[in-house]
Wavefront OBJ file of the C-alpha trace (Angstrom):
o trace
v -22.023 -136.323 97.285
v -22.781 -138.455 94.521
v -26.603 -138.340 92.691
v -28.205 -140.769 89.777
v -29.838 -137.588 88.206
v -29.283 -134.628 87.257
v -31.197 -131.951 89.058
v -32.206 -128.336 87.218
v -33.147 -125.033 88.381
v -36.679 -124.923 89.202
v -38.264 -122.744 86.602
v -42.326 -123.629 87.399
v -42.820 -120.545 89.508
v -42.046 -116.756 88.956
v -40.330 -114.505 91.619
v -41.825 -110.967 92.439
v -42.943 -108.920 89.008
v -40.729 -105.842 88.141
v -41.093 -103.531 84.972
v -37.404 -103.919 84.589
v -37.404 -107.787 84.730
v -36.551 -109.539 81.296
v -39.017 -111.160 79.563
v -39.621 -114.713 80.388
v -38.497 -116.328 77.295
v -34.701 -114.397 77.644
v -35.129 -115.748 81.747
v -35.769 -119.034 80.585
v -33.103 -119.844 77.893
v -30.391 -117.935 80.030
v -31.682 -120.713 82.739
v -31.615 -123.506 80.148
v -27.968 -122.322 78.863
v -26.818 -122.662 82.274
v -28.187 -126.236 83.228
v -24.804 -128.562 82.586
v -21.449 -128.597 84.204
v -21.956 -125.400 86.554
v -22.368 -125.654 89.852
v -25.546 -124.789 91.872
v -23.719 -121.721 93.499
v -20.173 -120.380 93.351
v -18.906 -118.187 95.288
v -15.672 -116.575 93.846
v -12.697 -114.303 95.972
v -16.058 -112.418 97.492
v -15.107 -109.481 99.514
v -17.554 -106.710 101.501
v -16.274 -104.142 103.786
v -18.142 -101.633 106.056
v -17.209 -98.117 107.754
v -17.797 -98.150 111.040
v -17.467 -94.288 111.566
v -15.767 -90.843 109.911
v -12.220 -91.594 109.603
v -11.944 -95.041 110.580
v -10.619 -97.589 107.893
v -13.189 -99.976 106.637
v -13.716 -103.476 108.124
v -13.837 -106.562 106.011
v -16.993 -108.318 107.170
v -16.539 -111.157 104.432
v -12.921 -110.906 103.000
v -11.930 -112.845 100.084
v -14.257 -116.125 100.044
v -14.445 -118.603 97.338
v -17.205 -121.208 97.570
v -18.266 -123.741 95.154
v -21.458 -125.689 95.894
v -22.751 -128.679 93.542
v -26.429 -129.487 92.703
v -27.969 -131.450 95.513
v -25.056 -130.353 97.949
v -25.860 -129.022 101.549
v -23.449 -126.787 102.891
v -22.405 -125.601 106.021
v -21.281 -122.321 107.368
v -19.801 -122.165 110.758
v -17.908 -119.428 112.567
v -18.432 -117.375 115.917
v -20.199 -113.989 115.711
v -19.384 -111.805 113.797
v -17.322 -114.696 111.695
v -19.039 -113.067 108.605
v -21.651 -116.267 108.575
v -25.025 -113.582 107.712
v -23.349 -111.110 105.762
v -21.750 -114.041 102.963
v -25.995 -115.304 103.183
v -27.340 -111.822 102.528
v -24.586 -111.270 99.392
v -25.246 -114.725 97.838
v -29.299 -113.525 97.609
v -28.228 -109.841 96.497
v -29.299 -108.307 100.026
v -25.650 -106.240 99.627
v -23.801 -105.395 96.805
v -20.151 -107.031 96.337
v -17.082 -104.979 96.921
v -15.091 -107.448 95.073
v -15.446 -110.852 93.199
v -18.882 -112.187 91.592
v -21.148 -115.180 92.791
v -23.344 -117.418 90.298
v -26.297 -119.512 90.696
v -26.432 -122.180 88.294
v -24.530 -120.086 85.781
v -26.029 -117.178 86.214
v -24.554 -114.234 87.248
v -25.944 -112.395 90.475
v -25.784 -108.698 89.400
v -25.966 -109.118 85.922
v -28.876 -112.088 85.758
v -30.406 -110.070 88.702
v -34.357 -111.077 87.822
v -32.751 -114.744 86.604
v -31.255 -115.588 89.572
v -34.259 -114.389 92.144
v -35.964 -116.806 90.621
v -33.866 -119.708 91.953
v -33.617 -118.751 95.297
v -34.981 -118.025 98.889
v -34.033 -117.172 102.374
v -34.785 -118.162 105.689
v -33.038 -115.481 108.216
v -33.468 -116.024 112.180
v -34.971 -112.459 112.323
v -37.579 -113.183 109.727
v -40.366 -110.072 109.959
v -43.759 -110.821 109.354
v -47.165 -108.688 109.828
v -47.841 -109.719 112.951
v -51.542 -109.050 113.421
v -52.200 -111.599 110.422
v -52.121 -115.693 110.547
v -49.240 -117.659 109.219
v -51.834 -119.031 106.208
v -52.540 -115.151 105.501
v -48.883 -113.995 106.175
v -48.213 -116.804 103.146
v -51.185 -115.970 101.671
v -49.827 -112.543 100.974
v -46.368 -113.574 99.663
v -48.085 -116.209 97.169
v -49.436 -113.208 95.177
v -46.048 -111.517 95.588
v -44.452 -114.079 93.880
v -47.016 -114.157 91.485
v -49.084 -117.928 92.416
v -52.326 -118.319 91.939
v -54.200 -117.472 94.881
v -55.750 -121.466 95.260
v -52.538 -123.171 94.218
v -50.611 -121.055 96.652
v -53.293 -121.027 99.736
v -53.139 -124.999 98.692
v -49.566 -125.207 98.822
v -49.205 -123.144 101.833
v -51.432 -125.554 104.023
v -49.690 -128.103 102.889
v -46.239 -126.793 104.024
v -47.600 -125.623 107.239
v -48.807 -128.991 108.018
v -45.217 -130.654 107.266
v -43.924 -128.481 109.369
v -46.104 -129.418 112.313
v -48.479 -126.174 112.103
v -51.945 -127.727 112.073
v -55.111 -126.074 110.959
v -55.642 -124.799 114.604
v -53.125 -122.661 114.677
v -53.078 -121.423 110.741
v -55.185 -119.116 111.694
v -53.778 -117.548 114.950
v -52.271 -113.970 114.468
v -47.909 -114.270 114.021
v -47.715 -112.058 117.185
v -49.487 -115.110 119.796
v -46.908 -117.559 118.289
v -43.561 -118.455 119.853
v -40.306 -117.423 117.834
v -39.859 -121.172 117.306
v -42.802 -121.396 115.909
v -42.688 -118.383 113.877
v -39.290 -119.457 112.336
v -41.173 -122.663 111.179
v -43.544 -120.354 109.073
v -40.609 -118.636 108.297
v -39.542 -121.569 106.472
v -42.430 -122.375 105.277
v -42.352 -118.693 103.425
v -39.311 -119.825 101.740
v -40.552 -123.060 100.702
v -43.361 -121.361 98.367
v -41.187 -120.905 95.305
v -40.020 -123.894 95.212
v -36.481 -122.208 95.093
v -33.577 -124.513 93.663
v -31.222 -122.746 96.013
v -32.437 -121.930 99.652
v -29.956 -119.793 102.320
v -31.172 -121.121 105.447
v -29.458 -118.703 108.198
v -29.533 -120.105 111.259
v -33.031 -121.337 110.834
v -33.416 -123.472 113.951
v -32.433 -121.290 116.621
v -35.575 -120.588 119.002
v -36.834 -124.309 118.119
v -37.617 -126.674 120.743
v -35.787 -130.189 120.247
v -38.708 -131.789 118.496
v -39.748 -128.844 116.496
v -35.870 -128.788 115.412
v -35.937 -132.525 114.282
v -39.370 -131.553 112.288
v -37.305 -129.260 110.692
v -34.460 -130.964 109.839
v -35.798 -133.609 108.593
v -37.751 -131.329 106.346
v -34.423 -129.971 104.867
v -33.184 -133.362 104.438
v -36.558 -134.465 102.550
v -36.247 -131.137 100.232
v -33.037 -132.165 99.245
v -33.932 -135.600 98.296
v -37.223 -134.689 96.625
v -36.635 -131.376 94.890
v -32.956 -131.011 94.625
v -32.595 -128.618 96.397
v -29.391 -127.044 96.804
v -28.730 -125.414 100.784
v -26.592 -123.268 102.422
v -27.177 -123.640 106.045
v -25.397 -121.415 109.068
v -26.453 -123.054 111.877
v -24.742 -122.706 115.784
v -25.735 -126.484 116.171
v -22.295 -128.780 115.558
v -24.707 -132.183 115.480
v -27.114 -130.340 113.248
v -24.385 -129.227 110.970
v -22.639 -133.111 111.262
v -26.492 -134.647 110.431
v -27.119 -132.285 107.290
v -24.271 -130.966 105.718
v -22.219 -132.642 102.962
v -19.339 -130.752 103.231
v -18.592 -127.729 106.132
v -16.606 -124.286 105.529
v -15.208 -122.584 108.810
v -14.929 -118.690 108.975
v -13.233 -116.423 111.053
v -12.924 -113.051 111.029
v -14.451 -113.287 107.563
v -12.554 -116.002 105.771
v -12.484 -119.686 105.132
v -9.743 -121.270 107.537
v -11.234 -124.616 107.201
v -13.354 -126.600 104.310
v -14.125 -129.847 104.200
v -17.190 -132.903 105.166
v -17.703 -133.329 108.702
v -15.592 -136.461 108.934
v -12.954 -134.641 106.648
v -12.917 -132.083 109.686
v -12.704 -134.232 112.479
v -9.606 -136.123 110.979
v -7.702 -132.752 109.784
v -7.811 -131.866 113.015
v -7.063 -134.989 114.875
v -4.200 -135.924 112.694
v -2.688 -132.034 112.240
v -3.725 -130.661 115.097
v -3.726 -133.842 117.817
v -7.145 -132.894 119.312
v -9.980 -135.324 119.466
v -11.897 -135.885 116.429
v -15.309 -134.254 116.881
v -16.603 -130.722 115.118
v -16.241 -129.055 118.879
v -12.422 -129.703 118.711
v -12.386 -128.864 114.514
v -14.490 -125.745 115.445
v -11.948 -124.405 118.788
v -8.632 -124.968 116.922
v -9.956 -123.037 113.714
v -12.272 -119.829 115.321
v -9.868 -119.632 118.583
v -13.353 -120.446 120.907
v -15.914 -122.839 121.604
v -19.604 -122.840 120.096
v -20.745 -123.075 123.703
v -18.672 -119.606 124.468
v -20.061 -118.043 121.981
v -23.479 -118.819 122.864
v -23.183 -117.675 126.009
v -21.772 -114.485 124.877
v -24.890 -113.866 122.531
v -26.899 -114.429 125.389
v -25.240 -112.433 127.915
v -25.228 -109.470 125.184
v -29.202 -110.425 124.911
v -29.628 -109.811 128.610
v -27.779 -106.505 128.215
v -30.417 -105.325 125.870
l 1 2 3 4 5 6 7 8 9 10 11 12 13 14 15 16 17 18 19 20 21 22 23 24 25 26 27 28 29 30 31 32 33 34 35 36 37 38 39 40 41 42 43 44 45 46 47 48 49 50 51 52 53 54 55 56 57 58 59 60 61 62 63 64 65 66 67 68 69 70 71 72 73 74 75 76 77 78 79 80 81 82 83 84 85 86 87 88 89 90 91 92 93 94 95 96 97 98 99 100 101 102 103 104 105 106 107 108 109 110 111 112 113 114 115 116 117 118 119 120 121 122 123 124 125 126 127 128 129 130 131 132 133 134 135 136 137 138 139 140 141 142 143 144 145 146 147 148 149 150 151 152 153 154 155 156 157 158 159 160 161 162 163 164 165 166 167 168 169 170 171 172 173 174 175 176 177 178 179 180 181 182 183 184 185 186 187 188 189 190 191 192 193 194 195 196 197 198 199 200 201 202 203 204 205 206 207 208 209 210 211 212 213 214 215 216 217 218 219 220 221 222 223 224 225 226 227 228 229 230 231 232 233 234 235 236 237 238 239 240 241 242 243 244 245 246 247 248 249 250 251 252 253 254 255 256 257 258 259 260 261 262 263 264 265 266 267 268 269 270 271 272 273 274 275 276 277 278 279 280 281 282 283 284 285 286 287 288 289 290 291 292 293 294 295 296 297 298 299 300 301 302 303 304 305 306
């Protein structure tokens, strides 16, 4: 995608205190040193594996992924379950350690820019926990001070970001656990949206939505990108959601990239290699061996189980 300016990190608001965080003058000139010509995130020959049990050889949940994401850029990730999809979001933010290969943000390396790089970024995950006896204003509330706000700038903030997200001041003050899931996920988001983060991992963070509380959302992506350059990395199960948002779409299976490219990109690779219709359905069958719809069902049916 080409941009008329050249966004930077986001630097105006702190990430939680630690005593073995660097001081903020060393955070800020390693985030100033790393402002031109990287990208916003790159992801480079990333491997994790996991043991599944005494004896058994480990499984490669993400297995040799490369990723390179420019400043601005929203990215897709699509890929059945168990593709890999949450376990590349959690080792982008540092939620697992790497096995093998490093990831940057804006320069910055991950495990050895630790405090640097927390600073730049946030997550939205589909399981997001809250406390669930207190409001969404005094869940936010709470993670304001975390992240080290002041307690009127971030209360201000918060109602603001509630209210763009259709939460109005009726329902700010409702306890989490008397709220859908769709609507929790939007104050999910809205959690995220505190720091102002110059990267945000949204993992599949319109699932549980109704349709108009999805189009709120997405909308609210696109405006983030367009008015704080923002940089995204969205998983998503939603092919027209992924077509409407993302710039450019990587397929996994079984833990790797089979396909990268933009959504049109997609559709004619697979048209003209593969001689199935151009749409992401047909892009996303050929590539992951199944249909979206499929795997739905099967994430249901395994729901039901439970």
């Amino acid at each position: 995608m080409t941009t008329t300016t050249t966004p930077q990190p986001n630097t105006r608001r702190p990430a939680v205190v630690s005593s073995a965080r660097p001081s903020t003058s060393t955070v800020d000139r390693r985030i100033d040193d790393a402002r031109t010509g990287v990208p916003a995130l790159l992801v480079d020959h990333v491997t994790k594996r996991f043991t599944l049990g005494r004896g058994r050889p480990p499984v490669s949940a993400v297995d040799d992924v490369s990723l390179r994401l420019e400043r601005g850029e929203i990215h897709g990730i699509l890929g059945a379950n168990g593709s890999g999809k949450s376990t590349l979001i959690r080792l982008i933010c540092g939620l697992l350690t790497l096995d093998e290969g490093r990831v940057e943000i804006f320069g910055l390396d991950l495990e050895r820019d630790e405090m640097a790089v927390k600073r730049l970024i946030n997550r939205v995950s589909v399981d997001a926990a809250f406390f669930k006896k207190l409001s969404p204003l005094e869940n936010l509330s709470f993670a304001a001070r975390l992240y080290g706000l002041d307690a009127g700038t971030g209360k201000r903030d918060a109602m603001a970001i509630l209210a763009r997200l259709g939460i109005g001041e009726k329902r700010v003050g409702r306890p989490i656990e008397q709220m859908s899931r769709g609507m929790q996920q939007k104050v999910a988001i809205a959690r995220a949206l505190l720091t102002s983060p110059s990267l945000l991992l949204l993992d599949e963070p319109t699932t549980g939505l109704d349709p108009r509380s999805k189009l709120e959302v997405q909308g609210f992506i696109e405006e983030l990108r367009t008015t704080h350059d923002a940089t995204i990395v969205l998983t998503t199960h939603d092919l027209a959601e992924a077509e409407r948002l993302c710039d450019r779409i990587s397929i996994l299976n079984d833990g790797r990239v089979v396909a990268a490219s933009t959504p049109d990109g997609l559709k004619r690779l697979v048209a003209e290699r593969h001689d199935q219709p151009a749409t992401l359905e047909a892009a996303f069958m050929t590539w992951t061996g199944r249909s979206l719809d499929d795997d739905l069902e099967a994430e249901e049916d395994s729901d039901d189980e439970d």
